[in-house]
C-alpha positions in Angstrom: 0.0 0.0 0.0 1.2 3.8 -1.0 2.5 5.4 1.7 0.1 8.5 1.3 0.7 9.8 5.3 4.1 11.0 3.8 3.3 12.5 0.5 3.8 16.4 0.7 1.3 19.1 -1.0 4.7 20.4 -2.8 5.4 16.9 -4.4 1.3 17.3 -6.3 2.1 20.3 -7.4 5.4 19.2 -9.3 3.9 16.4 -10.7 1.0 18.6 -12.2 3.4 21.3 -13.3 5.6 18.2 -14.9 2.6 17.3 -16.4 1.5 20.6 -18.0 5.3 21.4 -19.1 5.8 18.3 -20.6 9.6 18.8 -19.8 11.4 18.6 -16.2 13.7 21.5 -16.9 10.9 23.5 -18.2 8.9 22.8 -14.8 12.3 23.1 -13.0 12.0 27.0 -13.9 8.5 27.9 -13.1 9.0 25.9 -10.0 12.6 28.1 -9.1 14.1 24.8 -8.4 17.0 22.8 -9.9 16.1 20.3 -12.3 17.7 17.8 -10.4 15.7 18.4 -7.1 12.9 18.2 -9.4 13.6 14.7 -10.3 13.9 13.4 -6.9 11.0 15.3 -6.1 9.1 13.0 -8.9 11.1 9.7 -8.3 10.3 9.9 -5.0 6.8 10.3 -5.2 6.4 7.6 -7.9 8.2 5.3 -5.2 5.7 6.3 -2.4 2.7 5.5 -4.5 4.3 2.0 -6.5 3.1 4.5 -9.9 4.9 5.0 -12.6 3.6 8.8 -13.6 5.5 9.9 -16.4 7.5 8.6 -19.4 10.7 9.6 -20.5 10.8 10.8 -24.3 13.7 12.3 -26.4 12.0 16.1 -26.0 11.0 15.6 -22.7 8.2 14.2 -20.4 4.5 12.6 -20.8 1.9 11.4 -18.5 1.0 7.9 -18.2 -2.1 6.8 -18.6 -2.4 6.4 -14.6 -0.2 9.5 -14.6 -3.3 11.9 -15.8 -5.3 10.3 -13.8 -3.2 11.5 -10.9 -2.3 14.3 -12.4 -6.5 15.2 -12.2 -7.0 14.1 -8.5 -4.3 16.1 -7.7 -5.4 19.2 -9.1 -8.5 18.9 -7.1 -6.5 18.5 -3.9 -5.0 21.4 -4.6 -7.7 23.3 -5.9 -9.7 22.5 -2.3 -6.3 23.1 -0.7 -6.3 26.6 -1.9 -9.9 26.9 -1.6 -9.7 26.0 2.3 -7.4 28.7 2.7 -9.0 31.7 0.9 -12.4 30.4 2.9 -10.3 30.5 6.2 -9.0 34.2 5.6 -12.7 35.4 5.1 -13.5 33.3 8.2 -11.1 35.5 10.1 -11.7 38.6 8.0 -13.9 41.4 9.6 -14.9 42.8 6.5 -15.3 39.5 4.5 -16.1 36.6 7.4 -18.5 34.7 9.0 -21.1 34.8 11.8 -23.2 33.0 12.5 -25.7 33.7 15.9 -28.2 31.3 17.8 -30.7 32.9 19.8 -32.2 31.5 22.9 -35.1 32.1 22.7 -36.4 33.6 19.6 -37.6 37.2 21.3 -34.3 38.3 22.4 -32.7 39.0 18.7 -35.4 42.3 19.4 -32.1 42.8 21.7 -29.3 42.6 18.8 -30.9 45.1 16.4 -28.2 47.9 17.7 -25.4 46.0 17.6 -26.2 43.9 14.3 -26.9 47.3 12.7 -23.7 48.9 13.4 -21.8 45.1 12.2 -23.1 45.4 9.1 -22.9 49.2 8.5 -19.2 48.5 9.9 -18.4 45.8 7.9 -20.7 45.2 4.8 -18.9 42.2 3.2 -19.5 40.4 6.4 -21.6 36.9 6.3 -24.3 37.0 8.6 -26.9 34.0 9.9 -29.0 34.2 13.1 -31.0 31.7 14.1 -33.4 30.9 16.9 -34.5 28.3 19.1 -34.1 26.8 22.8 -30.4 26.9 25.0 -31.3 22.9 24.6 -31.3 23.1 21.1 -28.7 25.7 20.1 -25.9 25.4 22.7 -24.6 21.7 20.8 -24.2 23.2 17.9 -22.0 26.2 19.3 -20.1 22.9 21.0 -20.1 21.1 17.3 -18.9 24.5 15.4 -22.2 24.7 13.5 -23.0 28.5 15.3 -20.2 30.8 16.4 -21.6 32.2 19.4 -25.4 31.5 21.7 -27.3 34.8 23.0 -29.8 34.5 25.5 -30.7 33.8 29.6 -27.4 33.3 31.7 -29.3 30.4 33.6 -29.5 27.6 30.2 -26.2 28.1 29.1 -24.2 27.9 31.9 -25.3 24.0 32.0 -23.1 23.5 29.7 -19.7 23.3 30.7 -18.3 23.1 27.6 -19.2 26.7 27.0 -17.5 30.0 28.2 -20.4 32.2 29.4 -20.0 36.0 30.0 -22.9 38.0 31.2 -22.9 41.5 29.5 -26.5 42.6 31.3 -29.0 42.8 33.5 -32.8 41.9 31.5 -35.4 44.5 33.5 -39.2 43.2 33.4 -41.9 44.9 34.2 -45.7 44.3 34.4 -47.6 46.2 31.6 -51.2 47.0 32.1 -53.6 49.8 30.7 -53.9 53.3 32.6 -56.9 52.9 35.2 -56.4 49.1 35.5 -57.6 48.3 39.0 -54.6 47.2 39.9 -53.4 51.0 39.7 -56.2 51.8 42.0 -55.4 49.6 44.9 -53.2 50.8 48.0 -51.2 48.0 48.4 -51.7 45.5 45.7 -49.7 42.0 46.4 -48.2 39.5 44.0 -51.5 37.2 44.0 -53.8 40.1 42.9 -52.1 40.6 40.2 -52.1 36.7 39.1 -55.8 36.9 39.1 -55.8 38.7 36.4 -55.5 37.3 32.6 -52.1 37.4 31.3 -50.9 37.5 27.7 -48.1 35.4 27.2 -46.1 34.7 23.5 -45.9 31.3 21.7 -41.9 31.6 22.4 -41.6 31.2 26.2 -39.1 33.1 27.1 -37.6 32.8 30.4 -39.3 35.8 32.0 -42.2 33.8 31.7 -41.0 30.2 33.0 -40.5 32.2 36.3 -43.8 34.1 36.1 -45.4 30.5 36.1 -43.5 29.5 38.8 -45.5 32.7 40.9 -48.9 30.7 41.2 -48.3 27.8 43.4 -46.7 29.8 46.3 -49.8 31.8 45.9 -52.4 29.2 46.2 -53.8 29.8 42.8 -54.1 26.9 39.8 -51.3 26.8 37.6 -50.7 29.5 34.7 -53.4 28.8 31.8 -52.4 32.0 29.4 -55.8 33.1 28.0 -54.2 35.2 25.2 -51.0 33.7 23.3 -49.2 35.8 20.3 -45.8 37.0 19.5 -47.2 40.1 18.4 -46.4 42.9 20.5 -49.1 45.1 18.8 -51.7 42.5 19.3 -50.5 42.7 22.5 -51.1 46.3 22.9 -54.3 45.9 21.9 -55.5 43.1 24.1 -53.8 45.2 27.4 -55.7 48.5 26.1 -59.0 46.7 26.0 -58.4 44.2 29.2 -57.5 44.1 32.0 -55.1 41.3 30.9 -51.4 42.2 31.9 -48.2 41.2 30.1 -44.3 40.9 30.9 -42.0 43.4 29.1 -38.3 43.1 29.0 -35.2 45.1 28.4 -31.7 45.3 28.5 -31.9 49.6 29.6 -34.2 50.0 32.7 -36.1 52.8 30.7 -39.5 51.4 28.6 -39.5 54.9 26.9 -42.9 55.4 25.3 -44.6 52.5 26.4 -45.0 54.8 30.0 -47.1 57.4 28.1 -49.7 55.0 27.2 -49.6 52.5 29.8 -48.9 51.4 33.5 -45.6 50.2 34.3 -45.7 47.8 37.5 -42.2 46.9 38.8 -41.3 45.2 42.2 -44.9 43.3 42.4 -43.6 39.8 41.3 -41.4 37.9 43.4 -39.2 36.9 40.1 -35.0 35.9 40.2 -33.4 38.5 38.0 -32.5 37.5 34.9 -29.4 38.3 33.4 -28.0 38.5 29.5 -25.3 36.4 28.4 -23.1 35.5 25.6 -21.8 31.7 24.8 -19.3 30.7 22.9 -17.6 26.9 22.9 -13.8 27.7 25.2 -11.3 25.7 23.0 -12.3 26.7 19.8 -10.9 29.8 18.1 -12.6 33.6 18.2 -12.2 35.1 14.6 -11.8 39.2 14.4 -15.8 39.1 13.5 -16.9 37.1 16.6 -14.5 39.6 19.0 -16.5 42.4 16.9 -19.3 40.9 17.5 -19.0 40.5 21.6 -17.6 44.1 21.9 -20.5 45.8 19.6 -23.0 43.9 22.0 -21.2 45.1 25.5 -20.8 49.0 23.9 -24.6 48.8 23.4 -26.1 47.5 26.7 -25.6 49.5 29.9 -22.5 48.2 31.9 -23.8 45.2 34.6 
C-alpha cells in the first residue's frame, strides 16, 4: 500500500506542473528549483505511490495513462487546498467573514438590532446568519462548530460546561397594564392580585415567563393557563388597552420609553429571580476578528452590569 501519510502538497504540485510542461527543466524554472531536485521530487513520489507517472521521451516528459489520472486528483486536492485557505481568511476577516448567531429564545434577537446594525454598516462584506430556538437546542451546535456564538438567559447556558459564558447585562421586566387598570387603584396590591388577572403570554416562552409561572403555586392559585398567546407585540397592545389582561415586558436599559405614556408600568410586584444577559461561545475553539466584533459591539450597546 502507497505510503500517502508522507506524500507532501509540494510533491502534487510538481507532478502537475511536470505534467503541463511536458519537460522537467521546463517545470524546474517555473518551479525556481534545480532540475535535479525536481527529479527526486518526482522519483520519490512515484516510489511512495508504487506508480509510474510519467515517461521519459527524447523532447522531454508525458503522462501515463495512470499519470493523468493522478495528475486530475491532484489538481483537485489542490484546488480544495487553496480553496480551504481563501475560505479561512474570510473566516477571520472582519470585513469579509463569517457569523453566525443562535438565539435563545427567539424574542431576544429584538435585543441585537443595535449592535447587528452597526456590524453590518461596519463591515458590509461580512456573512451574517441568526437563528433561533431553545439553549437545549442551540448550545450543541456552538459545542459542534455549527453557530459561532449563543445569546440569550445566563441560567440555560451555563449547563453547559463546555461553553465560556459572559454575562454583559441585566434583563429588566416589568408588568404592563392599561392606565386605570384596577390594579393601579389599589393601596397596596400584592403579587396574588395581580395573578388573578388574565395574562398574555407569547408562543416563544421566554424565560421571564417560566418564572412568572413558577408565581402561582406559592400563591395558592391553579397553575398558569395564558388566556391570550401571540408573539405580536401590537396584538399585545391591543388586548392590554381593551383588558384588563397584563403582560411581561423586557429590556436590556431599565427605561420602557414610550410604552410609559400609554400605559402602567408595574415593577417590584412579582417575586421573580433577575435574569441576566449572556453570551456563549464553545472555550477551545478559536474567536475570529468578526466574533470579538461581534462580543464588543454587543457590551458597547447594553448598559455596563
Amino acid at each position: 500500500m502507497a505510503n500517502i501519510q508522507n506524500i507532501e502538497l509540494r510533491r502534487l504540485r510538481h507532478v502537475i506542473e511536470v505534467g503541463s510542461a511536458g519537460s522537467i527543466s521546463v517545470a524546474a524554472g517555473s518551479l525556481g528549483i534545480s532540475q535535479p531536485a525536481l527529479s527526486r521530487s518526482i522519483a520519490l513520489l512515484e516510489h511512495q505511490i508504487g506508480i509510474q507517472l510519467f515517461e521519459r521521451i527524447r523532447r522531454g516528459t508525458r503522462l501515463t495513462d495512470e499519470g493523468e489520472l493522478f495528475v486530475a486528483e491532484a489538481k483537485k486536492i489542490i484546488g480544495n487546498v487553496e480553496d480551504l485557505i481563501s475560505n479561512t481568511e474570510d473566516y477571520l476577516s472582519k470585513k469579509r467573514g463569517r457569523l453566525k448567531i443562535g438565539v435563545a429564545p427567539a424574542g431576544f434577537q429584538r435585543f441585537l438590532s443595535t449592535t447587528i446594525q452597526k456590524m453590518v454598516k461596519a463591515y458590509p462584506g461580512i456573512r451574517l446568519e441568526i437563528v433561533s430556538g431553545s439553549a437545549e437546542e442551540l448550545a450543541p451546535k456552538v459545542i459542534g462548530g455549527e453557530l459561532d456564538v449563543i445569546w440569550g438567559s445566563s441560567r440555560p447556558l451555563s449547563k453547559w460546561p463546555e461553553l465560556s459564558v459572559t454575562i454583559v447585562g441585566d434583563l429588566h421586566t416589568q408588568c404592563m397594564v392599561r392606565k386605570g387598570h384596577p390594579i393601579t387603584k389599589k393601596k397596596n396590591p400584592t403579587e396574588r392580585d395581580l395573578l388573578l388577572y388574565p395574562v398574555i403570554l407569547p408562543a416563544s416562552v421566554e424565560p421571564p415567563h417560566i418564572d412568572l409561572a413558577q408565581r402561582y403555586a406559592p400563591n395558592r392559585l391553579p397553575p398558569l393557563n395564558p388566556q391570550y398567546v401571540t408573539d405580536d407585540f401590537e396584538v399585545v397592545c391591543r388586548i392590554v388597552s381593551e383588558t384588563n389582561a397584563f403582560s411581561l415586558v423586557s429590556n436590556p436599559i431599565n427605561k420602557f420609553g414610550r410604552l410609559t405614556d400609554k400605559y402602567a408600568l408595574i415593577s417590584d410586584l412579582l417575586k421573580m429571580p433577575d435574569q441576566r444577559l449572556a453570551i456563549g461561545v464553545h472555550s477551545r475553539k478559536l474567536h475570529t476578528p468578526a466574533l470579538e466584533t461581534f462580543k464588543q459591539s454587543l457590551r458597547n450597546s447594553l448598559p455596563e452590569k
